[in-house]
Backbone as CSV, one residue per row, in Angstrom:
resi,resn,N_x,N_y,N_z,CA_x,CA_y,CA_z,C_x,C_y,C_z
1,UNK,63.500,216.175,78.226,64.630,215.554,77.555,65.312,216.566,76.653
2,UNK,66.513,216.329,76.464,67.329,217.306,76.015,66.856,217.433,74.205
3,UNK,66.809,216.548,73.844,66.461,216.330,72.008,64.563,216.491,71.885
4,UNK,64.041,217.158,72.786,62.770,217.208,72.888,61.946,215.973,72.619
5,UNK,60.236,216.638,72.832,59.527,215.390,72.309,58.988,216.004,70.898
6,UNK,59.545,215.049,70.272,58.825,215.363,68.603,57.678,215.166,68.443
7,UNK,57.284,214.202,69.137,55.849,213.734,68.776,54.824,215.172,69.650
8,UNK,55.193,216.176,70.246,54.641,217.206,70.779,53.725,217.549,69.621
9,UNK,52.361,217.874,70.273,51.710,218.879,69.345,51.073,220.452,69.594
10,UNK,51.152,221.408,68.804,51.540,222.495,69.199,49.362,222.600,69.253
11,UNK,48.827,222.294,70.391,47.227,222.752,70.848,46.877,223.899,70.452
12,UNK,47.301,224.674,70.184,46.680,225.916,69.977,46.916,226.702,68.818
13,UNK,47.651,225.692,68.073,47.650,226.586,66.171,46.798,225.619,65.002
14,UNK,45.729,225.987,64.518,45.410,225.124,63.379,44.607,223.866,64.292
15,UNK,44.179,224.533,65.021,43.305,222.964,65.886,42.201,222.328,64.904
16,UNK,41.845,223.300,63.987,40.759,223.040,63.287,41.110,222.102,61.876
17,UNK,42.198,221.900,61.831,43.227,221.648,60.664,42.817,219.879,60.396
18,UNK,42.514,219.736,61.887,43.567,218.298,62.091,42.144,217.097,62.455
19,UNK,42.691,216.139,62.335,41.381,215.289,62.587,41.727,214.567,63.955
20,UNK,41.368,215.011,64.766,42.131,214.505,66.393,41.015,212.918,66.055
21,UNK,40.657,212.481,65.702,40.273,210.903,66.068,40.778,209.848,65.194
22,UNK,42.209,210.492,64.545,42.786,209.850,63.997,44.541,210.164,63.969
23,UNK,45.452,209.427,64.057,47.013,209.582,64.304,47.625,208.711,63.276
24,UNK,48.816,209.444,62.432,49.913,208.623,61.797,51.206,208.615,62.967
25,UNK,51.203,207.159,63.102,52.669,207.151,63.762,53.709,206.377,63.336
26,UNK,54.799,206.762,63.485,56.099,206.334,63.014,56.933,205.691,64.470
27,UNK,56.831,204.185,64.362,58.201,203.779,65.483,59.195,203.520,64.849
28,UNK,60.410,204.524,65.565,61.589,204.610,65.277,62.293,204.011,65.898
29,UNK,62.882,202.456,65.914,63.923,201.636,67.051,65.203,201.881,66.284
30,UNK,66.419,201.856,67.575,67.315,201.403,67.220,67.976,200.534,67.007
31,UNK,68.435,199.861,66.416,68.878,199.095,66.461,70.317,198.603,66.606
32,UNK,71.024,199.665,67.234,72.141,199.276,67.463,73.125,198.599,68.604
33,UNK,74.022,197.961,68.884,74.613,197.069,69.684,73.940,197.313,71.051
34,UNK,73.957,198.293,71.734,73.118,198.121,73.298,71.964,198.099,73.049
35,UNK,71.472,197.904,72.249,69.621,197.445,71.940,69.592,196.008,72.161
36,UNK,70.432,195.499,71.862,70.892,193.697,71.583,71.427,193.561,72.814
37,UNK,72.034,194.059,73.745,72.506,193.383,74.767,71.051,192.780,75.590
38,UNK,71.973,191.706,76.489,71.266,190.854,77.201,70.958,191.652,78.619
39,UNK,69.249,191.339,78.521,68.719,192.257,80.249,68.108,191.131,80.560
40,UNK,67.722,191.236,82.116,66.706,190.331,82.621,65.587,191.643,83.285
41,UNK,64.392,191.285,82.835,63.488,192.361,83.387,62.974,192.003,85.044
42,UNK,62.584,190.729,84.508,62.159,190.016,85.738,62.762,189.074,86.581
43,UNK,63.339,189.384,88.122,64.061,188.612,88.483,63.500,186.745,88.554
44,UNK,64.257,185.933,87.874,64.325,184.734,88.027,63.365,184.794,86.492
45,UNK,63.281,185.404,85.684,62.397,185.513,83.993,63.440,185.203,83.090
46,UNK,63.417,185.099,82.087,63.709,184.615,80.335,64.760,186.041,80.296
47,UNK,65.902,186.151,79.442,66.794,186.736,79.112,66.014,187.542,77.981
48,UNK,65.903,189.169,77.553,65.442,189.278,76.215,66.718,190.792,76.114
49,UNK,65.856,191.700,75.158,67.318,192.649,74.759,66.320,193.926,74.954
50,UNK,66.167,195.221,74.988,66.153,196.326,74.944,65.187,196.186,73.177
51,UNK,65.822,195.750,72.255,65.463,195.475,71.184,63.781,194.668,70.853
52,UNK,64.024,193.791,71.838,63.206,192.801,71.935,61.415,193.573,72.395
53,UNK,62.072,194.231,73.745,60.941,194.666,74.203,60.437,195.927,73.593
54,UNK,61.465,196.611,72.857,60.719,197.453,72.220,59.823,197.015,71.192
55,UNK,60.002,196.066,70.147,58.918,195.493,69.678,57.908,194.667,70.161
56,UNK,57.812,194.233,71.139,56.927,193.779,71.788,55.659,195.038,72.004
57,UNK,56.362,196.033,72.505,55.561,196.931,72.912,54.808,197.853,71.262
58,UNK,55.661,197.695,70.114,55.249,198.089,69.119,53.578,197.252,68.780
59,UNK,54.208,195.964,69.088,52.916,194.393,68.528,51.787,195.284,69.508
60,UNK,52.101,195.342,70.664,51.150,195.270,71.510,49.980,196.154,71.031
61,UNK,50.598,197.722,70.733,50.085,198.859,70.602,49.053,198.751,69.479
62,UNK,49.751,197.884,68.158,48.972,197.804,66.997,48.021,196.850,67.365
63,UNK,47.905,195.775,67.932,46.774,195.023,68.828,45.603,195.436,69.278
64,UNK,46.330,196.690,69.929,45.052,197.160,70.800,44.272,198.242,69.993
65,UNK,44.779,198.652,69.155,44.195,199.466,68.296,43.658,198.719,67.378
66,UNK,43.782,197.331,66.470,43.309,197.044,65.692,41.666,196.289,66.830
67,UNK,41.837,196.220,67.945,40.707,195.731,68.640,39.518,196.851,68.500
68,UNK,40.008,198.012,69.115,39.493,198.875,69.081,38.809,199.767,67.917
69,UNK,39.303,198.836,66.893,38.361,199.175,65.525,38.922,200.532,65.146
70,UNK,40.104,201.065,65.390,41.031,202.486,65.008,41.097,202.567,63.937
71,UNK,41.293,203.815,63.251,41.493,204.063,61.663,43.031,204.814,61.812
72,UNK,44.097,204.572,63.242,45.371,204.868,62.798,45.685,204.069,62.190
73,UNK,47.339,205.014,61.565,48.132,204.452,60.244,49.476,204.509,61.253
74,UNK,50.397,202.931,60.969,51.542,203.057,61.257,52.554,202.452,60.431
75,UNK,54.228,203.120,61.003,54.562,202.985,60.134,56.146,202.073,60.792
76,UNK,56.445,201.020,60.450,57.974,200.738,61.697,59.729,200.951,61.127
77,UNK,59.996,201.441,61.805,61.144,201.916,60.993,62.286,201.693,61.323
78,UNK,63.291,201.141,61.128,64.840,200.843,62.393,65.853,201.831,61.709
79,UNK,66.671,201.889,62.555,68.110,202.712,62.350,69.353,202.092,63.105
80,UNK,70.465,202.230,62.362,71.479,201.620,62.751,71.484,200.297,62.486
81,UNK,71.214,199.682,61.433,70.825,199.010,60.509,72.107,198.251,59.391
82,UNK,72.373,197.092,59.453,73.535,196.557,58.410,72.595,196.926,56.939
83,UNK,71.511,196.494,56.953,71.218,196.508,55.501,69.868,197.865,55.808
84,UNK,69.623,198.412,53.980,68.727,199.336,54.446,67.994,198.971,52.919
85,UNK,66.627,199.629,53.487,65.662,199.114,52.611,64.377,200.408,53.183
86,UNK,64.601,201.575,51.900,63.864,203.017,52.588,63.835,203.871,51.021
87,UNK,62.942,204.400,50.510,63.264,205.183,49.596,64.171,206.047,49.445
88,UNK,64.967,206.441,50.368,65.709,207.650,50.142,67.073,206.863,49.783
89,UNK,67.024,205.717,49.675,68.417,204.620,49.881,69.221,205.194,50.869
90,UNK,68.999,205.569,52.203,69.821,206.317,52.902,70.601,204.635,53.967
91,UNK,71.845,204.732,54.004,72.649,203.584,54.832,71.908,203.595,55.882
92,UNK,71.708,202.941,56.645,71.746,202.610,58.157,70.099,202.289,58.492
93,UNK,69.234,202.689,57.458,68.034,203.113,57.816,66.988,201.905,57.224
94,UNK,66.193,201.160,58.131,65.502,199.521,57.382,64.148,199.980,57.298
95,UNK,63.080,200.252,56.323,61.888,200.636,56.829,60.986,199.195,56.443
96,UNK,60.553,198.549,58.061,59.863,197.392,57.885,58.461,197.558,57.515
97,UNK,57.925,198.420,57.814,56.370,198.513,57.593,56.356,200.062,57.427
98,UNK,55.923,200.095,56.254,55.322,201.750,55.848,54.006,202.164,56.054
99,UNK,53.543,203.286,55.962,52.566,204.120,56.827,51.321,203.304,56.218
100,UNK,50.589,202.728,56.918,49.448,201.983,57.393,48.383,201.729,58.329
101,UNK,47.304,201.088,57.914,46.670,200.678,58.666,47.239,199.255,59.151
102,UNK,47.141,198.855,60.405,48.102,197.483,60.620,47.210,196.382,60.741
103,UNK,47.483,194.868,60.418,46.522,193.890,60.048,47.653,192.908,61.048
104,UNK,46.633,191.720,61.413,46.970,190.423,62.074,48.605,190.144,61.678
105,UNK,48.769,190.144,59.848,49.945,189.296,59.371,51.427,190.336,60.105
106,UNK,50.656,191.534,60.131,51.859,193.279,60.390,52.470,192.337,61.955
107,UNK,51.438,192.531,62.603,51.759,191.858,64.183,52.712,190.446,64.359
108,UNK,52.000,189.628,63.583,52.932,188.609,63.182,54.070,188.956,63.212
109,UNK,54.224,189.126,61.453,55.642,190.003,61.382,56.985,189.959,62.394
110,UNK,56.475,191.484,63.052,56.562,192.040,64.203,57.348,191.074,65.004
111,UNK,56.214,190.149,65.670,56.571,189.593,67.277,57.811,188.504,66.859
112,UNK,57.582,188.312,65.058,58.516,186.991,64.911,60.131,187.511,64.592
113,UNK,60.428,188.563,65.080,60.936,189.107,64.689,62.430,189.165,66.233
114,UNK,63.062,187.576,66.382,63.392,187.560,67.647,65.232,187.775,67.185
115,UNK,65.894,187.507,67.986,67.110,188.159,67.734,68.132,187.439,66.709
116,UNK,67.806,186.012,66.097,68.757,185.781,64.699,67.898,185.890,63.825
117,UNK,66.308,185.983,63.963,65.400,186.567,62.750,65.610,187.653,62.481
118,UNK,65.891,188.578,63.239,66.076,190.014,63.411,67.757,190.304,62.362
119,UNK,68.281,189.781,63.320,69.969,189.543,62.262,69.873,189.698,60.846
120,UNK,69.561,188.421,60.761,69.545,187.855,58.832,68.495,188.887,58.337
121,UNK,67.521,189.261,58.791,66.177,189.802,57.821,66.661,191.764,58.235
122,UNK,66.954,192.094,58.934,67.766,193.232,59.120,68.889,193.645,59.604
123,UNK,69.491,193.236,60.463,71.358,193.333,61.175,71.158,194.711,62.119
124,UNK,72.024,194.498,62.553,72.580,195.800,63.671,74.131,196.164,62.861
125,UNK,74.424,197.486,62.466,74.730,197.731,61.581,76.580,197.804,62.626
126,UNK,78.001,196.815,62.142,78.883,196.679,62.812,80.217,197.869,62.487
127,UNK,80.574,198.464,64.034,81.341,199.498,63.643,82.490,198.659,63.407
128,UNK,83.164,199.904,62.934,84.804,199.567,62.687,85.495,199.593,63.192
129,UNK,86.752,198.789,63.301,87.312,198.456,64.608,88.197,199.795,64.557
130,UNK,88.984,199.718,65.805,89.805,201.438,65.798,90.879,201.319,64.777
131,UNK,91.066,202.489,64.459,92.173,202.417,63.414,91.705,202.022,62.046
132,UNK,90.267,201.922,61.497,90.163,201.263,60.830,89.421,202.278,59.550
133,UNK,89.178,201.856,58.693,88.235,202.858,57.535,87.144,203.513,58.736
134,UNK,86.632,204.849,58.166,85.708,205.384,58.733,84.157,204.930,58.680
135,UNK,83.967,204.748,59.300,82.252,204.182,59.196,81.590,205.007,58.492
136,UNK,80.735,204.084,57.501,79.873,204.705,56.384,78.223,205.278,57.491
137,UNK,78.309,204.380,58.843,77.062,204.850,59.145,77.638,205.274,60.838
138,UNK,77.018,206.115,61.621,77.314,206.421,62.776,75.674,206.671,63.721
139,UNK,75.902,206.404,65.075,74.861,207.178,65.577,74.555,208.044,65.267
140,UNK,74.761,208.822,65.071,74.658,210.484,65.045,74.076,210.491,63.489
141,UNK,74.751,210.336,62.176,74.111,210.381,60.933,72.709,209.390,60.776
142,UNK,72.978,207.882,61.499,72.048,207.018,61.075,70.755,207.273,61.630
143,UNK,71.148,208.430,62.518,69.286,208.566,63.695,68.888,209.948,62.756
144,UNK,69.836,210.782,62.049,69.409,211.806,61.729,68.825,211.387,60.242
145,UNK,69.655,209.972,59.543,68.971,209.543,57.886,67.357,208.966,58.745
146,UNK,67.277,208.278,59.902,66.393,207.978,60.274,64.903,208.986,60.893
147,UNK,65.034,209.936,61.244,64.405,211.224,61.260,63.993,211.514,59.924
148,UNK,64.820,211.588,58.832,64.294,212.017,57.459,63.246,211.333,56.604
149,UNK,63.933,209.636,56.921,63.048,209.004,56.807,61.632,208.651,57.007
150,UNK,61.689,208.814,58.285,60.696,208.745,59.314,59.880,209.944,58.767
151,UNK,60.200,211.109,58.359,59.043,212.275,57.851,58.614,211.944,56.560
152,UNK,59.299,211.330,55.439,59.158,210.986,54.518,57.568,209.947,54.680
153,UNK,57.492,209.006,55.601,57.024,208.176,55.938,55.251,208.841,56.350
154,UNK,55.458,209.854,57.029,54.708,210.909,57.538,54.245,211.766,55.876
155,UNK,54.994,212.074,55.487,54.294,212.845,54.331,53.273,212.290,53.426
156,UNK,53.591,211.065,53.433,52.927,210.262,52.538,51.360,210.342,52.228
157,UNK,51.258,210.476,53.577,49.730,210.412,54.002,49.133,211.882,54.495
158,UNK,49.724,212.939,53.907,48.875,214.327,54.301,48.273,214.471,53.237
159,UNK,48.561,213.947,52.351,47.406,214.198,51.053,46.434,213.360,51.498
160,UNK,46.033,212.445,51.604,44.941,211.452,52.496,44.062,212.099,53.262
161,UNK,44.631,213.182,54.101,43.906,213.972,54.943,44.760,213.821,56.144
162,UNK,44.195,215.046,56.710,45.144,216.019,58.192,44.569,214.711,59.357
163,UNK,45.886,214.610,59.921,45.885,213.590,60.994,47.041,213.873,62.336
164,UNK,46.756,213.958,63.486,47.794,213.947,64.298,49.029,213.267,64.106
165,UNK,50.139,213.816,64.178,51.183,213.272,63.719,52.470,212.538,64.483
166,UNK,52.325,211.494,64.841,53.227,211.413,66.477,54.946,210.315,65.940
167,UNK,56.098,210.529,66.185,57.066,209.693,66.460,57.486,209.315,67.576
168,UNK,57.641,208.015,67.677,57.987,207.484,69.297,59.434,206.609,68.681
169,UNK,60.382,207.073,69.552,61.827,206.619,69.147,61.579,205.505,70.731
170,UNK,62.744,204.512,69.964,63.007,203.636,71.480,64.830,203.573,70.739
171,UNK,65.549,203.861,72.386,66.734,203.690,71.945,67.572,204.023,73.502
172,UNK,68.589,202.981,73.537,69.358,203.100,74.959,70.602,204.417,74.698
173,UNK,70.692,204.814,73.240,71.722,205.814,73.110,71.233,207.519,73.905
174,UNK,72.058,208.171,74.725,71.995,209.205,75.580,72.047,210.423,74.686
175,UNK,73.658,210.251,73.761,73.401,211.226,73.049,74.009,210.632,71.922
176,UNK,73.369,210.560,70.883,74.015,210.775,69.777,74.515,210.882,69.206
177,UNK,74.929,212.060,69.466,76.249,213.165,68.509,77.094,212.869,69.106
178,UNK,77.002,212.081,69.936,79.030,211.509,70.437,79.469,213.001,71.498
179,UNK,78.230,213.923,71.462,79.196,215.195,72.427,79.269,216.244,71.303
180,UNK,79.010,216.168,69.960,79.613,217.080,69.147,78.428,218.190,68.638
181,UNK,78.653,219.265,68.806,78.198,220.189,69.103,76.933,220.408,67.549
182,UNK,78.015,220.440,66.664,77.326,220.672,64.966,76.776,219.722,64.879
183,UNK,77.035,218.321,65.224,76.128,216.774,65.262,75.094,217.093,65.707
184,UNK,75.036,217.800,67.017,74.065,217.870,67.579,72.633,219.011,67.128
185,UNK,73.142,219.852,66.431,72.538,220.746,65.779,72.139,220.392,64.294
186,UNK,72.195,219.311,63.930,72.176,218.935,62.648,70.912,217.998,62.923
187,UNK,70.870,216.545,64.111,69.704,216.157,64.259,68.233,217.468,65.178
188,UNK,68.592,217.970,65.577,67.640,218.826,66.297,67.233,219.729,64.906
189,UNK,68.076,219.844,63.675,67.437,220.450,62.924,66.357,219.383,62.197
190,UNK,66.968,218.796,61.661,65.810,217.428,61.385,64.794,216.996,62.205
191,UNK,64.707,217.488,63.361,63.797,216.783,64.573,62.849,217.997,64.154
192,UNK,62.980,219.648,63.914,61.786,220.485,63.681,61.706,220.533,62.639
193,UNK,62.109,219.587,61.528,61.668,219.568,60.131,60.218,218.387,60.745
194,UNK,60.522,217.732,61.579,59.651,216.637,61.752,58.444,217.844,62.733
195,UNK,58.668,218.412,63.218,57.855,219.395,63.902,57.045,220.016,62.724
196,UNK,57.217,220.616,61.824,56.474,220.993,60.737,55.373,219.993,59.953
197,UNK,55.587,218.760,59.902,55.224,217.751,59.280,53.198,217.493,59.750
């Protein structure tokens, strides 16, 4: 993929560093308008969104790990976002669950989390029509406040002790930066700030 995989880990520097039987992860969804559109996965199945199933698959993950008696920490994070709720007060950016161990109520949460719960308790953040004031939040800035975030989220816990460090983005957007060249060099710089982490 063109924006790499962040969650890559570099095997052969500092192997000794790290506690491989343990991972902080950060899910990064988007949440913006083609996340919400209507799919059918299964022919003749229930209508859900891009949105939908990405949290599904978030619930699932923390499930199977809390079965499995895991000592990962996660953390859930949206972007493209009407309202934001993140230490950095950065626009666009909602952080629902910070870096943790995840419990029954987290999953809850999570699954209840269907598309006018989703609305009112976070929004999909609405552009401006053409011609209109410039948008305070864009793809391109809101995935890159969301990257910052998202390490912020990650830092938290290196004093705790050295842990594999993984981000898994879900998002139907291709590129980002709209095509724009410095956009594009601005999140890829934030993406190996997250490489350092």
């Amino acid at each position: 993929q063109e924006y790499g995989d962040i969650g890559a880990e570099e095997e052969d520097n500092h192997e000794e560093a790290y506690d491989y039987g343990k991972e902080n992860v950060v899910f990064l969804i988007d949440a913006g308008g083609d996340m919400n559109a209507e799919i059918i996965v299964l022919e003749g199945g229930p209508p859900t969104s891009s949105l939908q199933l990405a949290l599904r698959t978030v619930a699932d993950f923390m499930r199977k790990k809390i079965e499995q008696g895991s000592q990962d920490e996660f953390a859930l994070v949206f972007y493209n976002t009407a309202k934001k709720q993140n230490d950095l007060g950065q626009d666009g950016v909602y952080v629902m669950m910070d870096m943790r161990q995840p419990n029954a109520n987290d999953i809850k949460r999570v699954m209840e989390l269907d598309g006018p719960a989703f609305q009112q308790q976070v929004g999909t953040y609405q552009r401006a029509p053409a011609g209109g004031a410039p948008d305070s939040v864009t793809p391109a800035t809101s995935l890159k406040y969301g990257l910052w975030v998202a390490q912020t989220c990650l830092n938290k816990r290196i004093k705790a002790g050295r842990a594999l460090a993984r981000l898994i983005i879900f998002s139907n957007e291709q590129d980002p930066s709209g095509g724009r060249a410095e956009t594009k060099q601005q999140i890829l710089a934030r993406a190996d700030n997250l490489r350092e982490t």
